[in-house]
C-alpha positions as CSV (number, residue, x, y, z in Angstrom):
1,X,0.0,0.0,0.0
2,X,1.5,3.5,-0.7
3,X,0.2,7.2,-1.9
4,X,-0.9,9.7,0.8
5,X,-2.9,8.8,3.6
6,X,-6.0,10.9,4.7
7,X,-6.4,12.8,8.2
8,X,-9.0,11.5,8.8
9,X,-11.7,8.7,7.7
10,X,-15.5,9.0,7.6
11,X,-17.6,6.3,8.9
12,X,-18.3,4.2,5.2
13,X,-14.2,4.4,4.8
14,X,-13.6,3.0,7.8
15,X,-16.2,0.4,7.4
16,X,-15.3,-0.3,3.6
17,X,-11.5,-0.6,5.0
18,X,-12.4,-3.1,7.6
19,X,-14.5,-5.3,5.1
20,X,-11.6,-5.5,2.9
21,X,-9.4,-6.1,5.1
22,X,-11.1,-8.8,6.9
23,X,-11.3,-10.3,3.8
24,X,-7.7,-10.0,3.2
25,X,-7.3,-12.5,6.6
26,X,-9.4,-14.5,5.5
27,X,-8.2,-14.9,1.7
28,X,-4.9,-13.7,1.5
29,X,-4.0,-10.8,0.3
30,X,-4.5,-10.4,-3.3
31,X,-3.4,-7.3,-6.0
32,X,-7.2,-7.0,-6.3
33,X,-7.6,-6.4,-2.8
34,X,-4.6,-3.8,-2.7
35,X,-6.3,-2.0,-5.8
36,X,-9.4,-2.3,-3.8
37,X,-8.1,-0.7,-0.4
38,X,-6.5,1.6,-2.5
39,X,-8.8,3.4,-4.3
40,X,-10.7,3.7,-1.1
41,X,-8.0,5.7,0.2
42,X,-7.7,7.6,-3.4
43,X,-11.0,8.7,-2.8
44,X,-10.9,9.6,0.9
45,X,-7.6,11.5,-0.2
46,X,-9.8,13.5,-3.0
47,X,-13.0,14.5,-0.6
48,X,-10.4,16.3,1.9
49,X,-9.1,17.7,-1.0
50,X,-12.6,19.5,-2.2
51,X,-13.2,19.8,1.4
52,X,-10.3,21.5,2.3
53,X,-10.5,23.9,-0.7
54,X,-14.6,24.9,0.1
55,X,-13.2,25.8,3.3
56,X,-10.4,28.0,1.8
57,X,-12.7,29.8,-0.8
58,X,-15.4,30.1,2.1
59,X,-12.4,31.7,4.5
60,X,-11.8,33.9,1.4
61,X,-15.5,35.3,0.4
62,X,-15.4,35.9,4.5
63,X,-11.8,37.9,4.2
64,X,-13.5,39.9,1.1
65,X,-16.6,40.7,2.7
66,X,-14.1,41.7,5.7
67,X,-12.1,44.1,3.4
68,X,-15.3,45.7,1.3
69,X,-16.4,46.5,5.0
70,X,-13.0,48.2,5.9
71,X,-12.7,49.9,2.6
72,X,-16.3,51.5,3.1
73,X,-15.9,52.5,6.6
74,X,-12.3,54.4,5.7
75,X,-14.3,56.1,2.4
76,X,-17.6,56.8,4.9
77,X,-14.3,58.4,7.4
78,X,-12.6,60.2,4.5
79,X,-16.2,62.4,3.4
80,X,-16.4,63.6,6.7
């Protein structure tokens, strides 16, 4: 197994990791299985990916809204 790991697993990873793995006791371990508990991890990977960048554009609309703010006070200041 390599590629990067995820922070964090949701609740259907962890379960979907389990089954595969149990499996894998039982079985052996097979390529199919590695593929298998691979792309699982692909796709956790990916969501905290698209997670992580909704937060970052969210934090930015915030720091824009933050700045139009500023901007307006300072003009609202500057006519006085």
């Amino acid at each position: 197994m390599s590629g990067p790991e995820p922070k964090q697993y949701t609740a259907w990873e962890i379960t979907k990791l389990a089954a595969l793995v149990a499996k894998g006791v039982k079985t052996g371990p097979t390529a199919k299985l590695d593929r298998q508990i691979e792309d699982v991890k692909a796709k956790a990977v990916e969501r905290e990916r698209v997670e992580d960048a909704a937060r970052a554009r969210v934090a930015a609309e915030r720091e824009a809204v933050r700045f139009e703010a500023a901007v307006a006070k300072a003009a609202r200041k500057h006519r006085k």
